[in-house]
C-alpha positions as CSV (number, residue, x, y, z in Angstrom):
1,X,113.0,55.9,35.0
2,X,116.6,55.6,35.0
3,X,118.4,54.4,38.4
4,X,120.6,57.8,38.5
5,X,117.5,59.7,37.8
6,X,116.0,58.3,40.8
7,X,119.0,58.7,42.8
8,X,119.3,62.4,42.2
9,X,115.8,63.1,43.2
10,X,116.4,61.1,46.5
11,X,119.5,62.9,47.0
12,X,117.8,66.1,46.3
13,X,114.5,66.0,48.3
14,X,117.0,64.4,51.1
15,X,119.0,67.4,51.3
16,X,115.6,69.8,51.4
17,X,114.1,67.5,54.1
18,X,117.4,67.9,56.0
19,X,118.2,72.0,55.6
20,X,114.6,72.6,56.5
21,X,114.5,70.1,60.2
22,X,118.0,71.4,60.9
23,X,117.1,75.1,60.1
24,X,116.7,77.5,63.4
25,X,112.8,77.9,62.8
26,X,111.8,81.3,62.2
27,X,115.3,82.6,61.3
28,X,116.7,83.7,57.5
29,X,120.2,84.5,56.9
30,X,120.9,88.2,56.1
31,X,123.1,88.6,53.0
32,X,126.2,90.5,54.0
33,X,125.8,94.2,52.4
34,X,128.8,96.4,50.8
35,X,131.3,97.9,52.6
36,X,130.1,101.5,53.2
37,X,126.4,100.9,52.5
38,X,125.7,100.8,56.4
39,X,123.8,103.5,58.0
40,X,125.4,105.3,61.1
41,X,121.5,105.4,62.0
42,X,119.6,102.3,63.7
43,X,116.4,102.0,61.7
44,X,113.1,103.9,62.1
45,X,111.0,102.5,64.7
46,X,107.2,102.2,62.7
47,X,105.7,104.5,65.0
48,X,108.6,106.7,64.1
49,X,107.8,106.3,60.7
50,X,104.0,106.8,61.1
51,X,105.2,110.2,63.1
52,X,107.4,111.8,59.8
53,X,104.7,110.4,57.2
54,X,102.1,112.4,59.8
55,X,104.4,115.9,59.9
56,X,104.7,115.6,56.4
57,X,101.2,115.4,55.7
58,X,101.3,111.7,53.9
59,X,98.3,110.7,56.3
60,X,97.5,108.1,53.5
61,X,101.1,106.8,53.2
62,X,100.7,106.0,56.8
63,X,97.9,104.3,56.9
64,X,99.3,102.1,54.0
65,X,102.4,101.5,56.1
66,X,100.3,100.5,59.3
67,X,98.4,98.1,57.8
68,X,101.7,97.0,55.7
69,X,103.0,96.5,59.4
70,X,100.1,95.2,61.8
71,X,97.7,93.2,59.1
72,X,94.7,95.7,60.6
73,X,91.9,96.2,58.3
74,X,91.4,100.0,56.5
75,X,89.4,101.6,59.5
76,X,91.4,99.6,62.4
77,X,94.2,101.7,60.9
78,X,92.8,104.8,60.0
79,X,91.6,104.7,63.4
80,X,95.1,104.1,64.9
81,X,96.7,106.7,62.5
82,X,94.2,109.3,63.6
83,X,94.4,108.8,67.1
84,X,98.6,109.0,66.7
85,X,98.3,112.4,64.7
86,X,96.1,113.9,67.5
87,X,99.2,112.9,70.0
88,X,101.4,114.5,67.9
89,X,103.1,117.6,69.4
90,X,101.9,120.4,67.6
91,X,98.5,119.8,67.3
């Protein structure tokens, strides 16, 4: 192999070693978004979301989204989802 060859892959698996030890663990860097695309609204909370998908009558899109959320198996979250739409007011 070539001596500059060599050198760049040094250089390179240098630099990854380095970004990665002095990287805060567990943190990514948000990309800034475009002016005016910000919402005036915080974000949906997931049981918020489980609650509209449940009024709405997408019992199967909320399911998808616990399980999306928590890592629970198909019946831990049906079970979960059930239980929530029986607290729902109006039932």
């Amino acid at each position: 192999m070539d001596p500059l060859w060599i050198g760049g892959l040094v250089g390179l698996v240098l630099g990854f070693v380095v970004g990665r030890v002095t990287a805060p663990s567990g943190e990514r860097a948000e990309l800034p978004r475009p002016m005016g695309t910000q919402s005036a609204r915080p974000p949906a909370t997931p049981d918020q979301e489980v609650d509209a998908l449940l009024r709405a009558g997408q019992k199967i899109q909320a399911i998808k989204l616990v399980r999306e959320r928590t890592g629970l198996g198909l019946k831990e979250a049906k079970d979960l989802v059930d239980e929530r739409e029986q607290r729902l007011p109006g039932r």
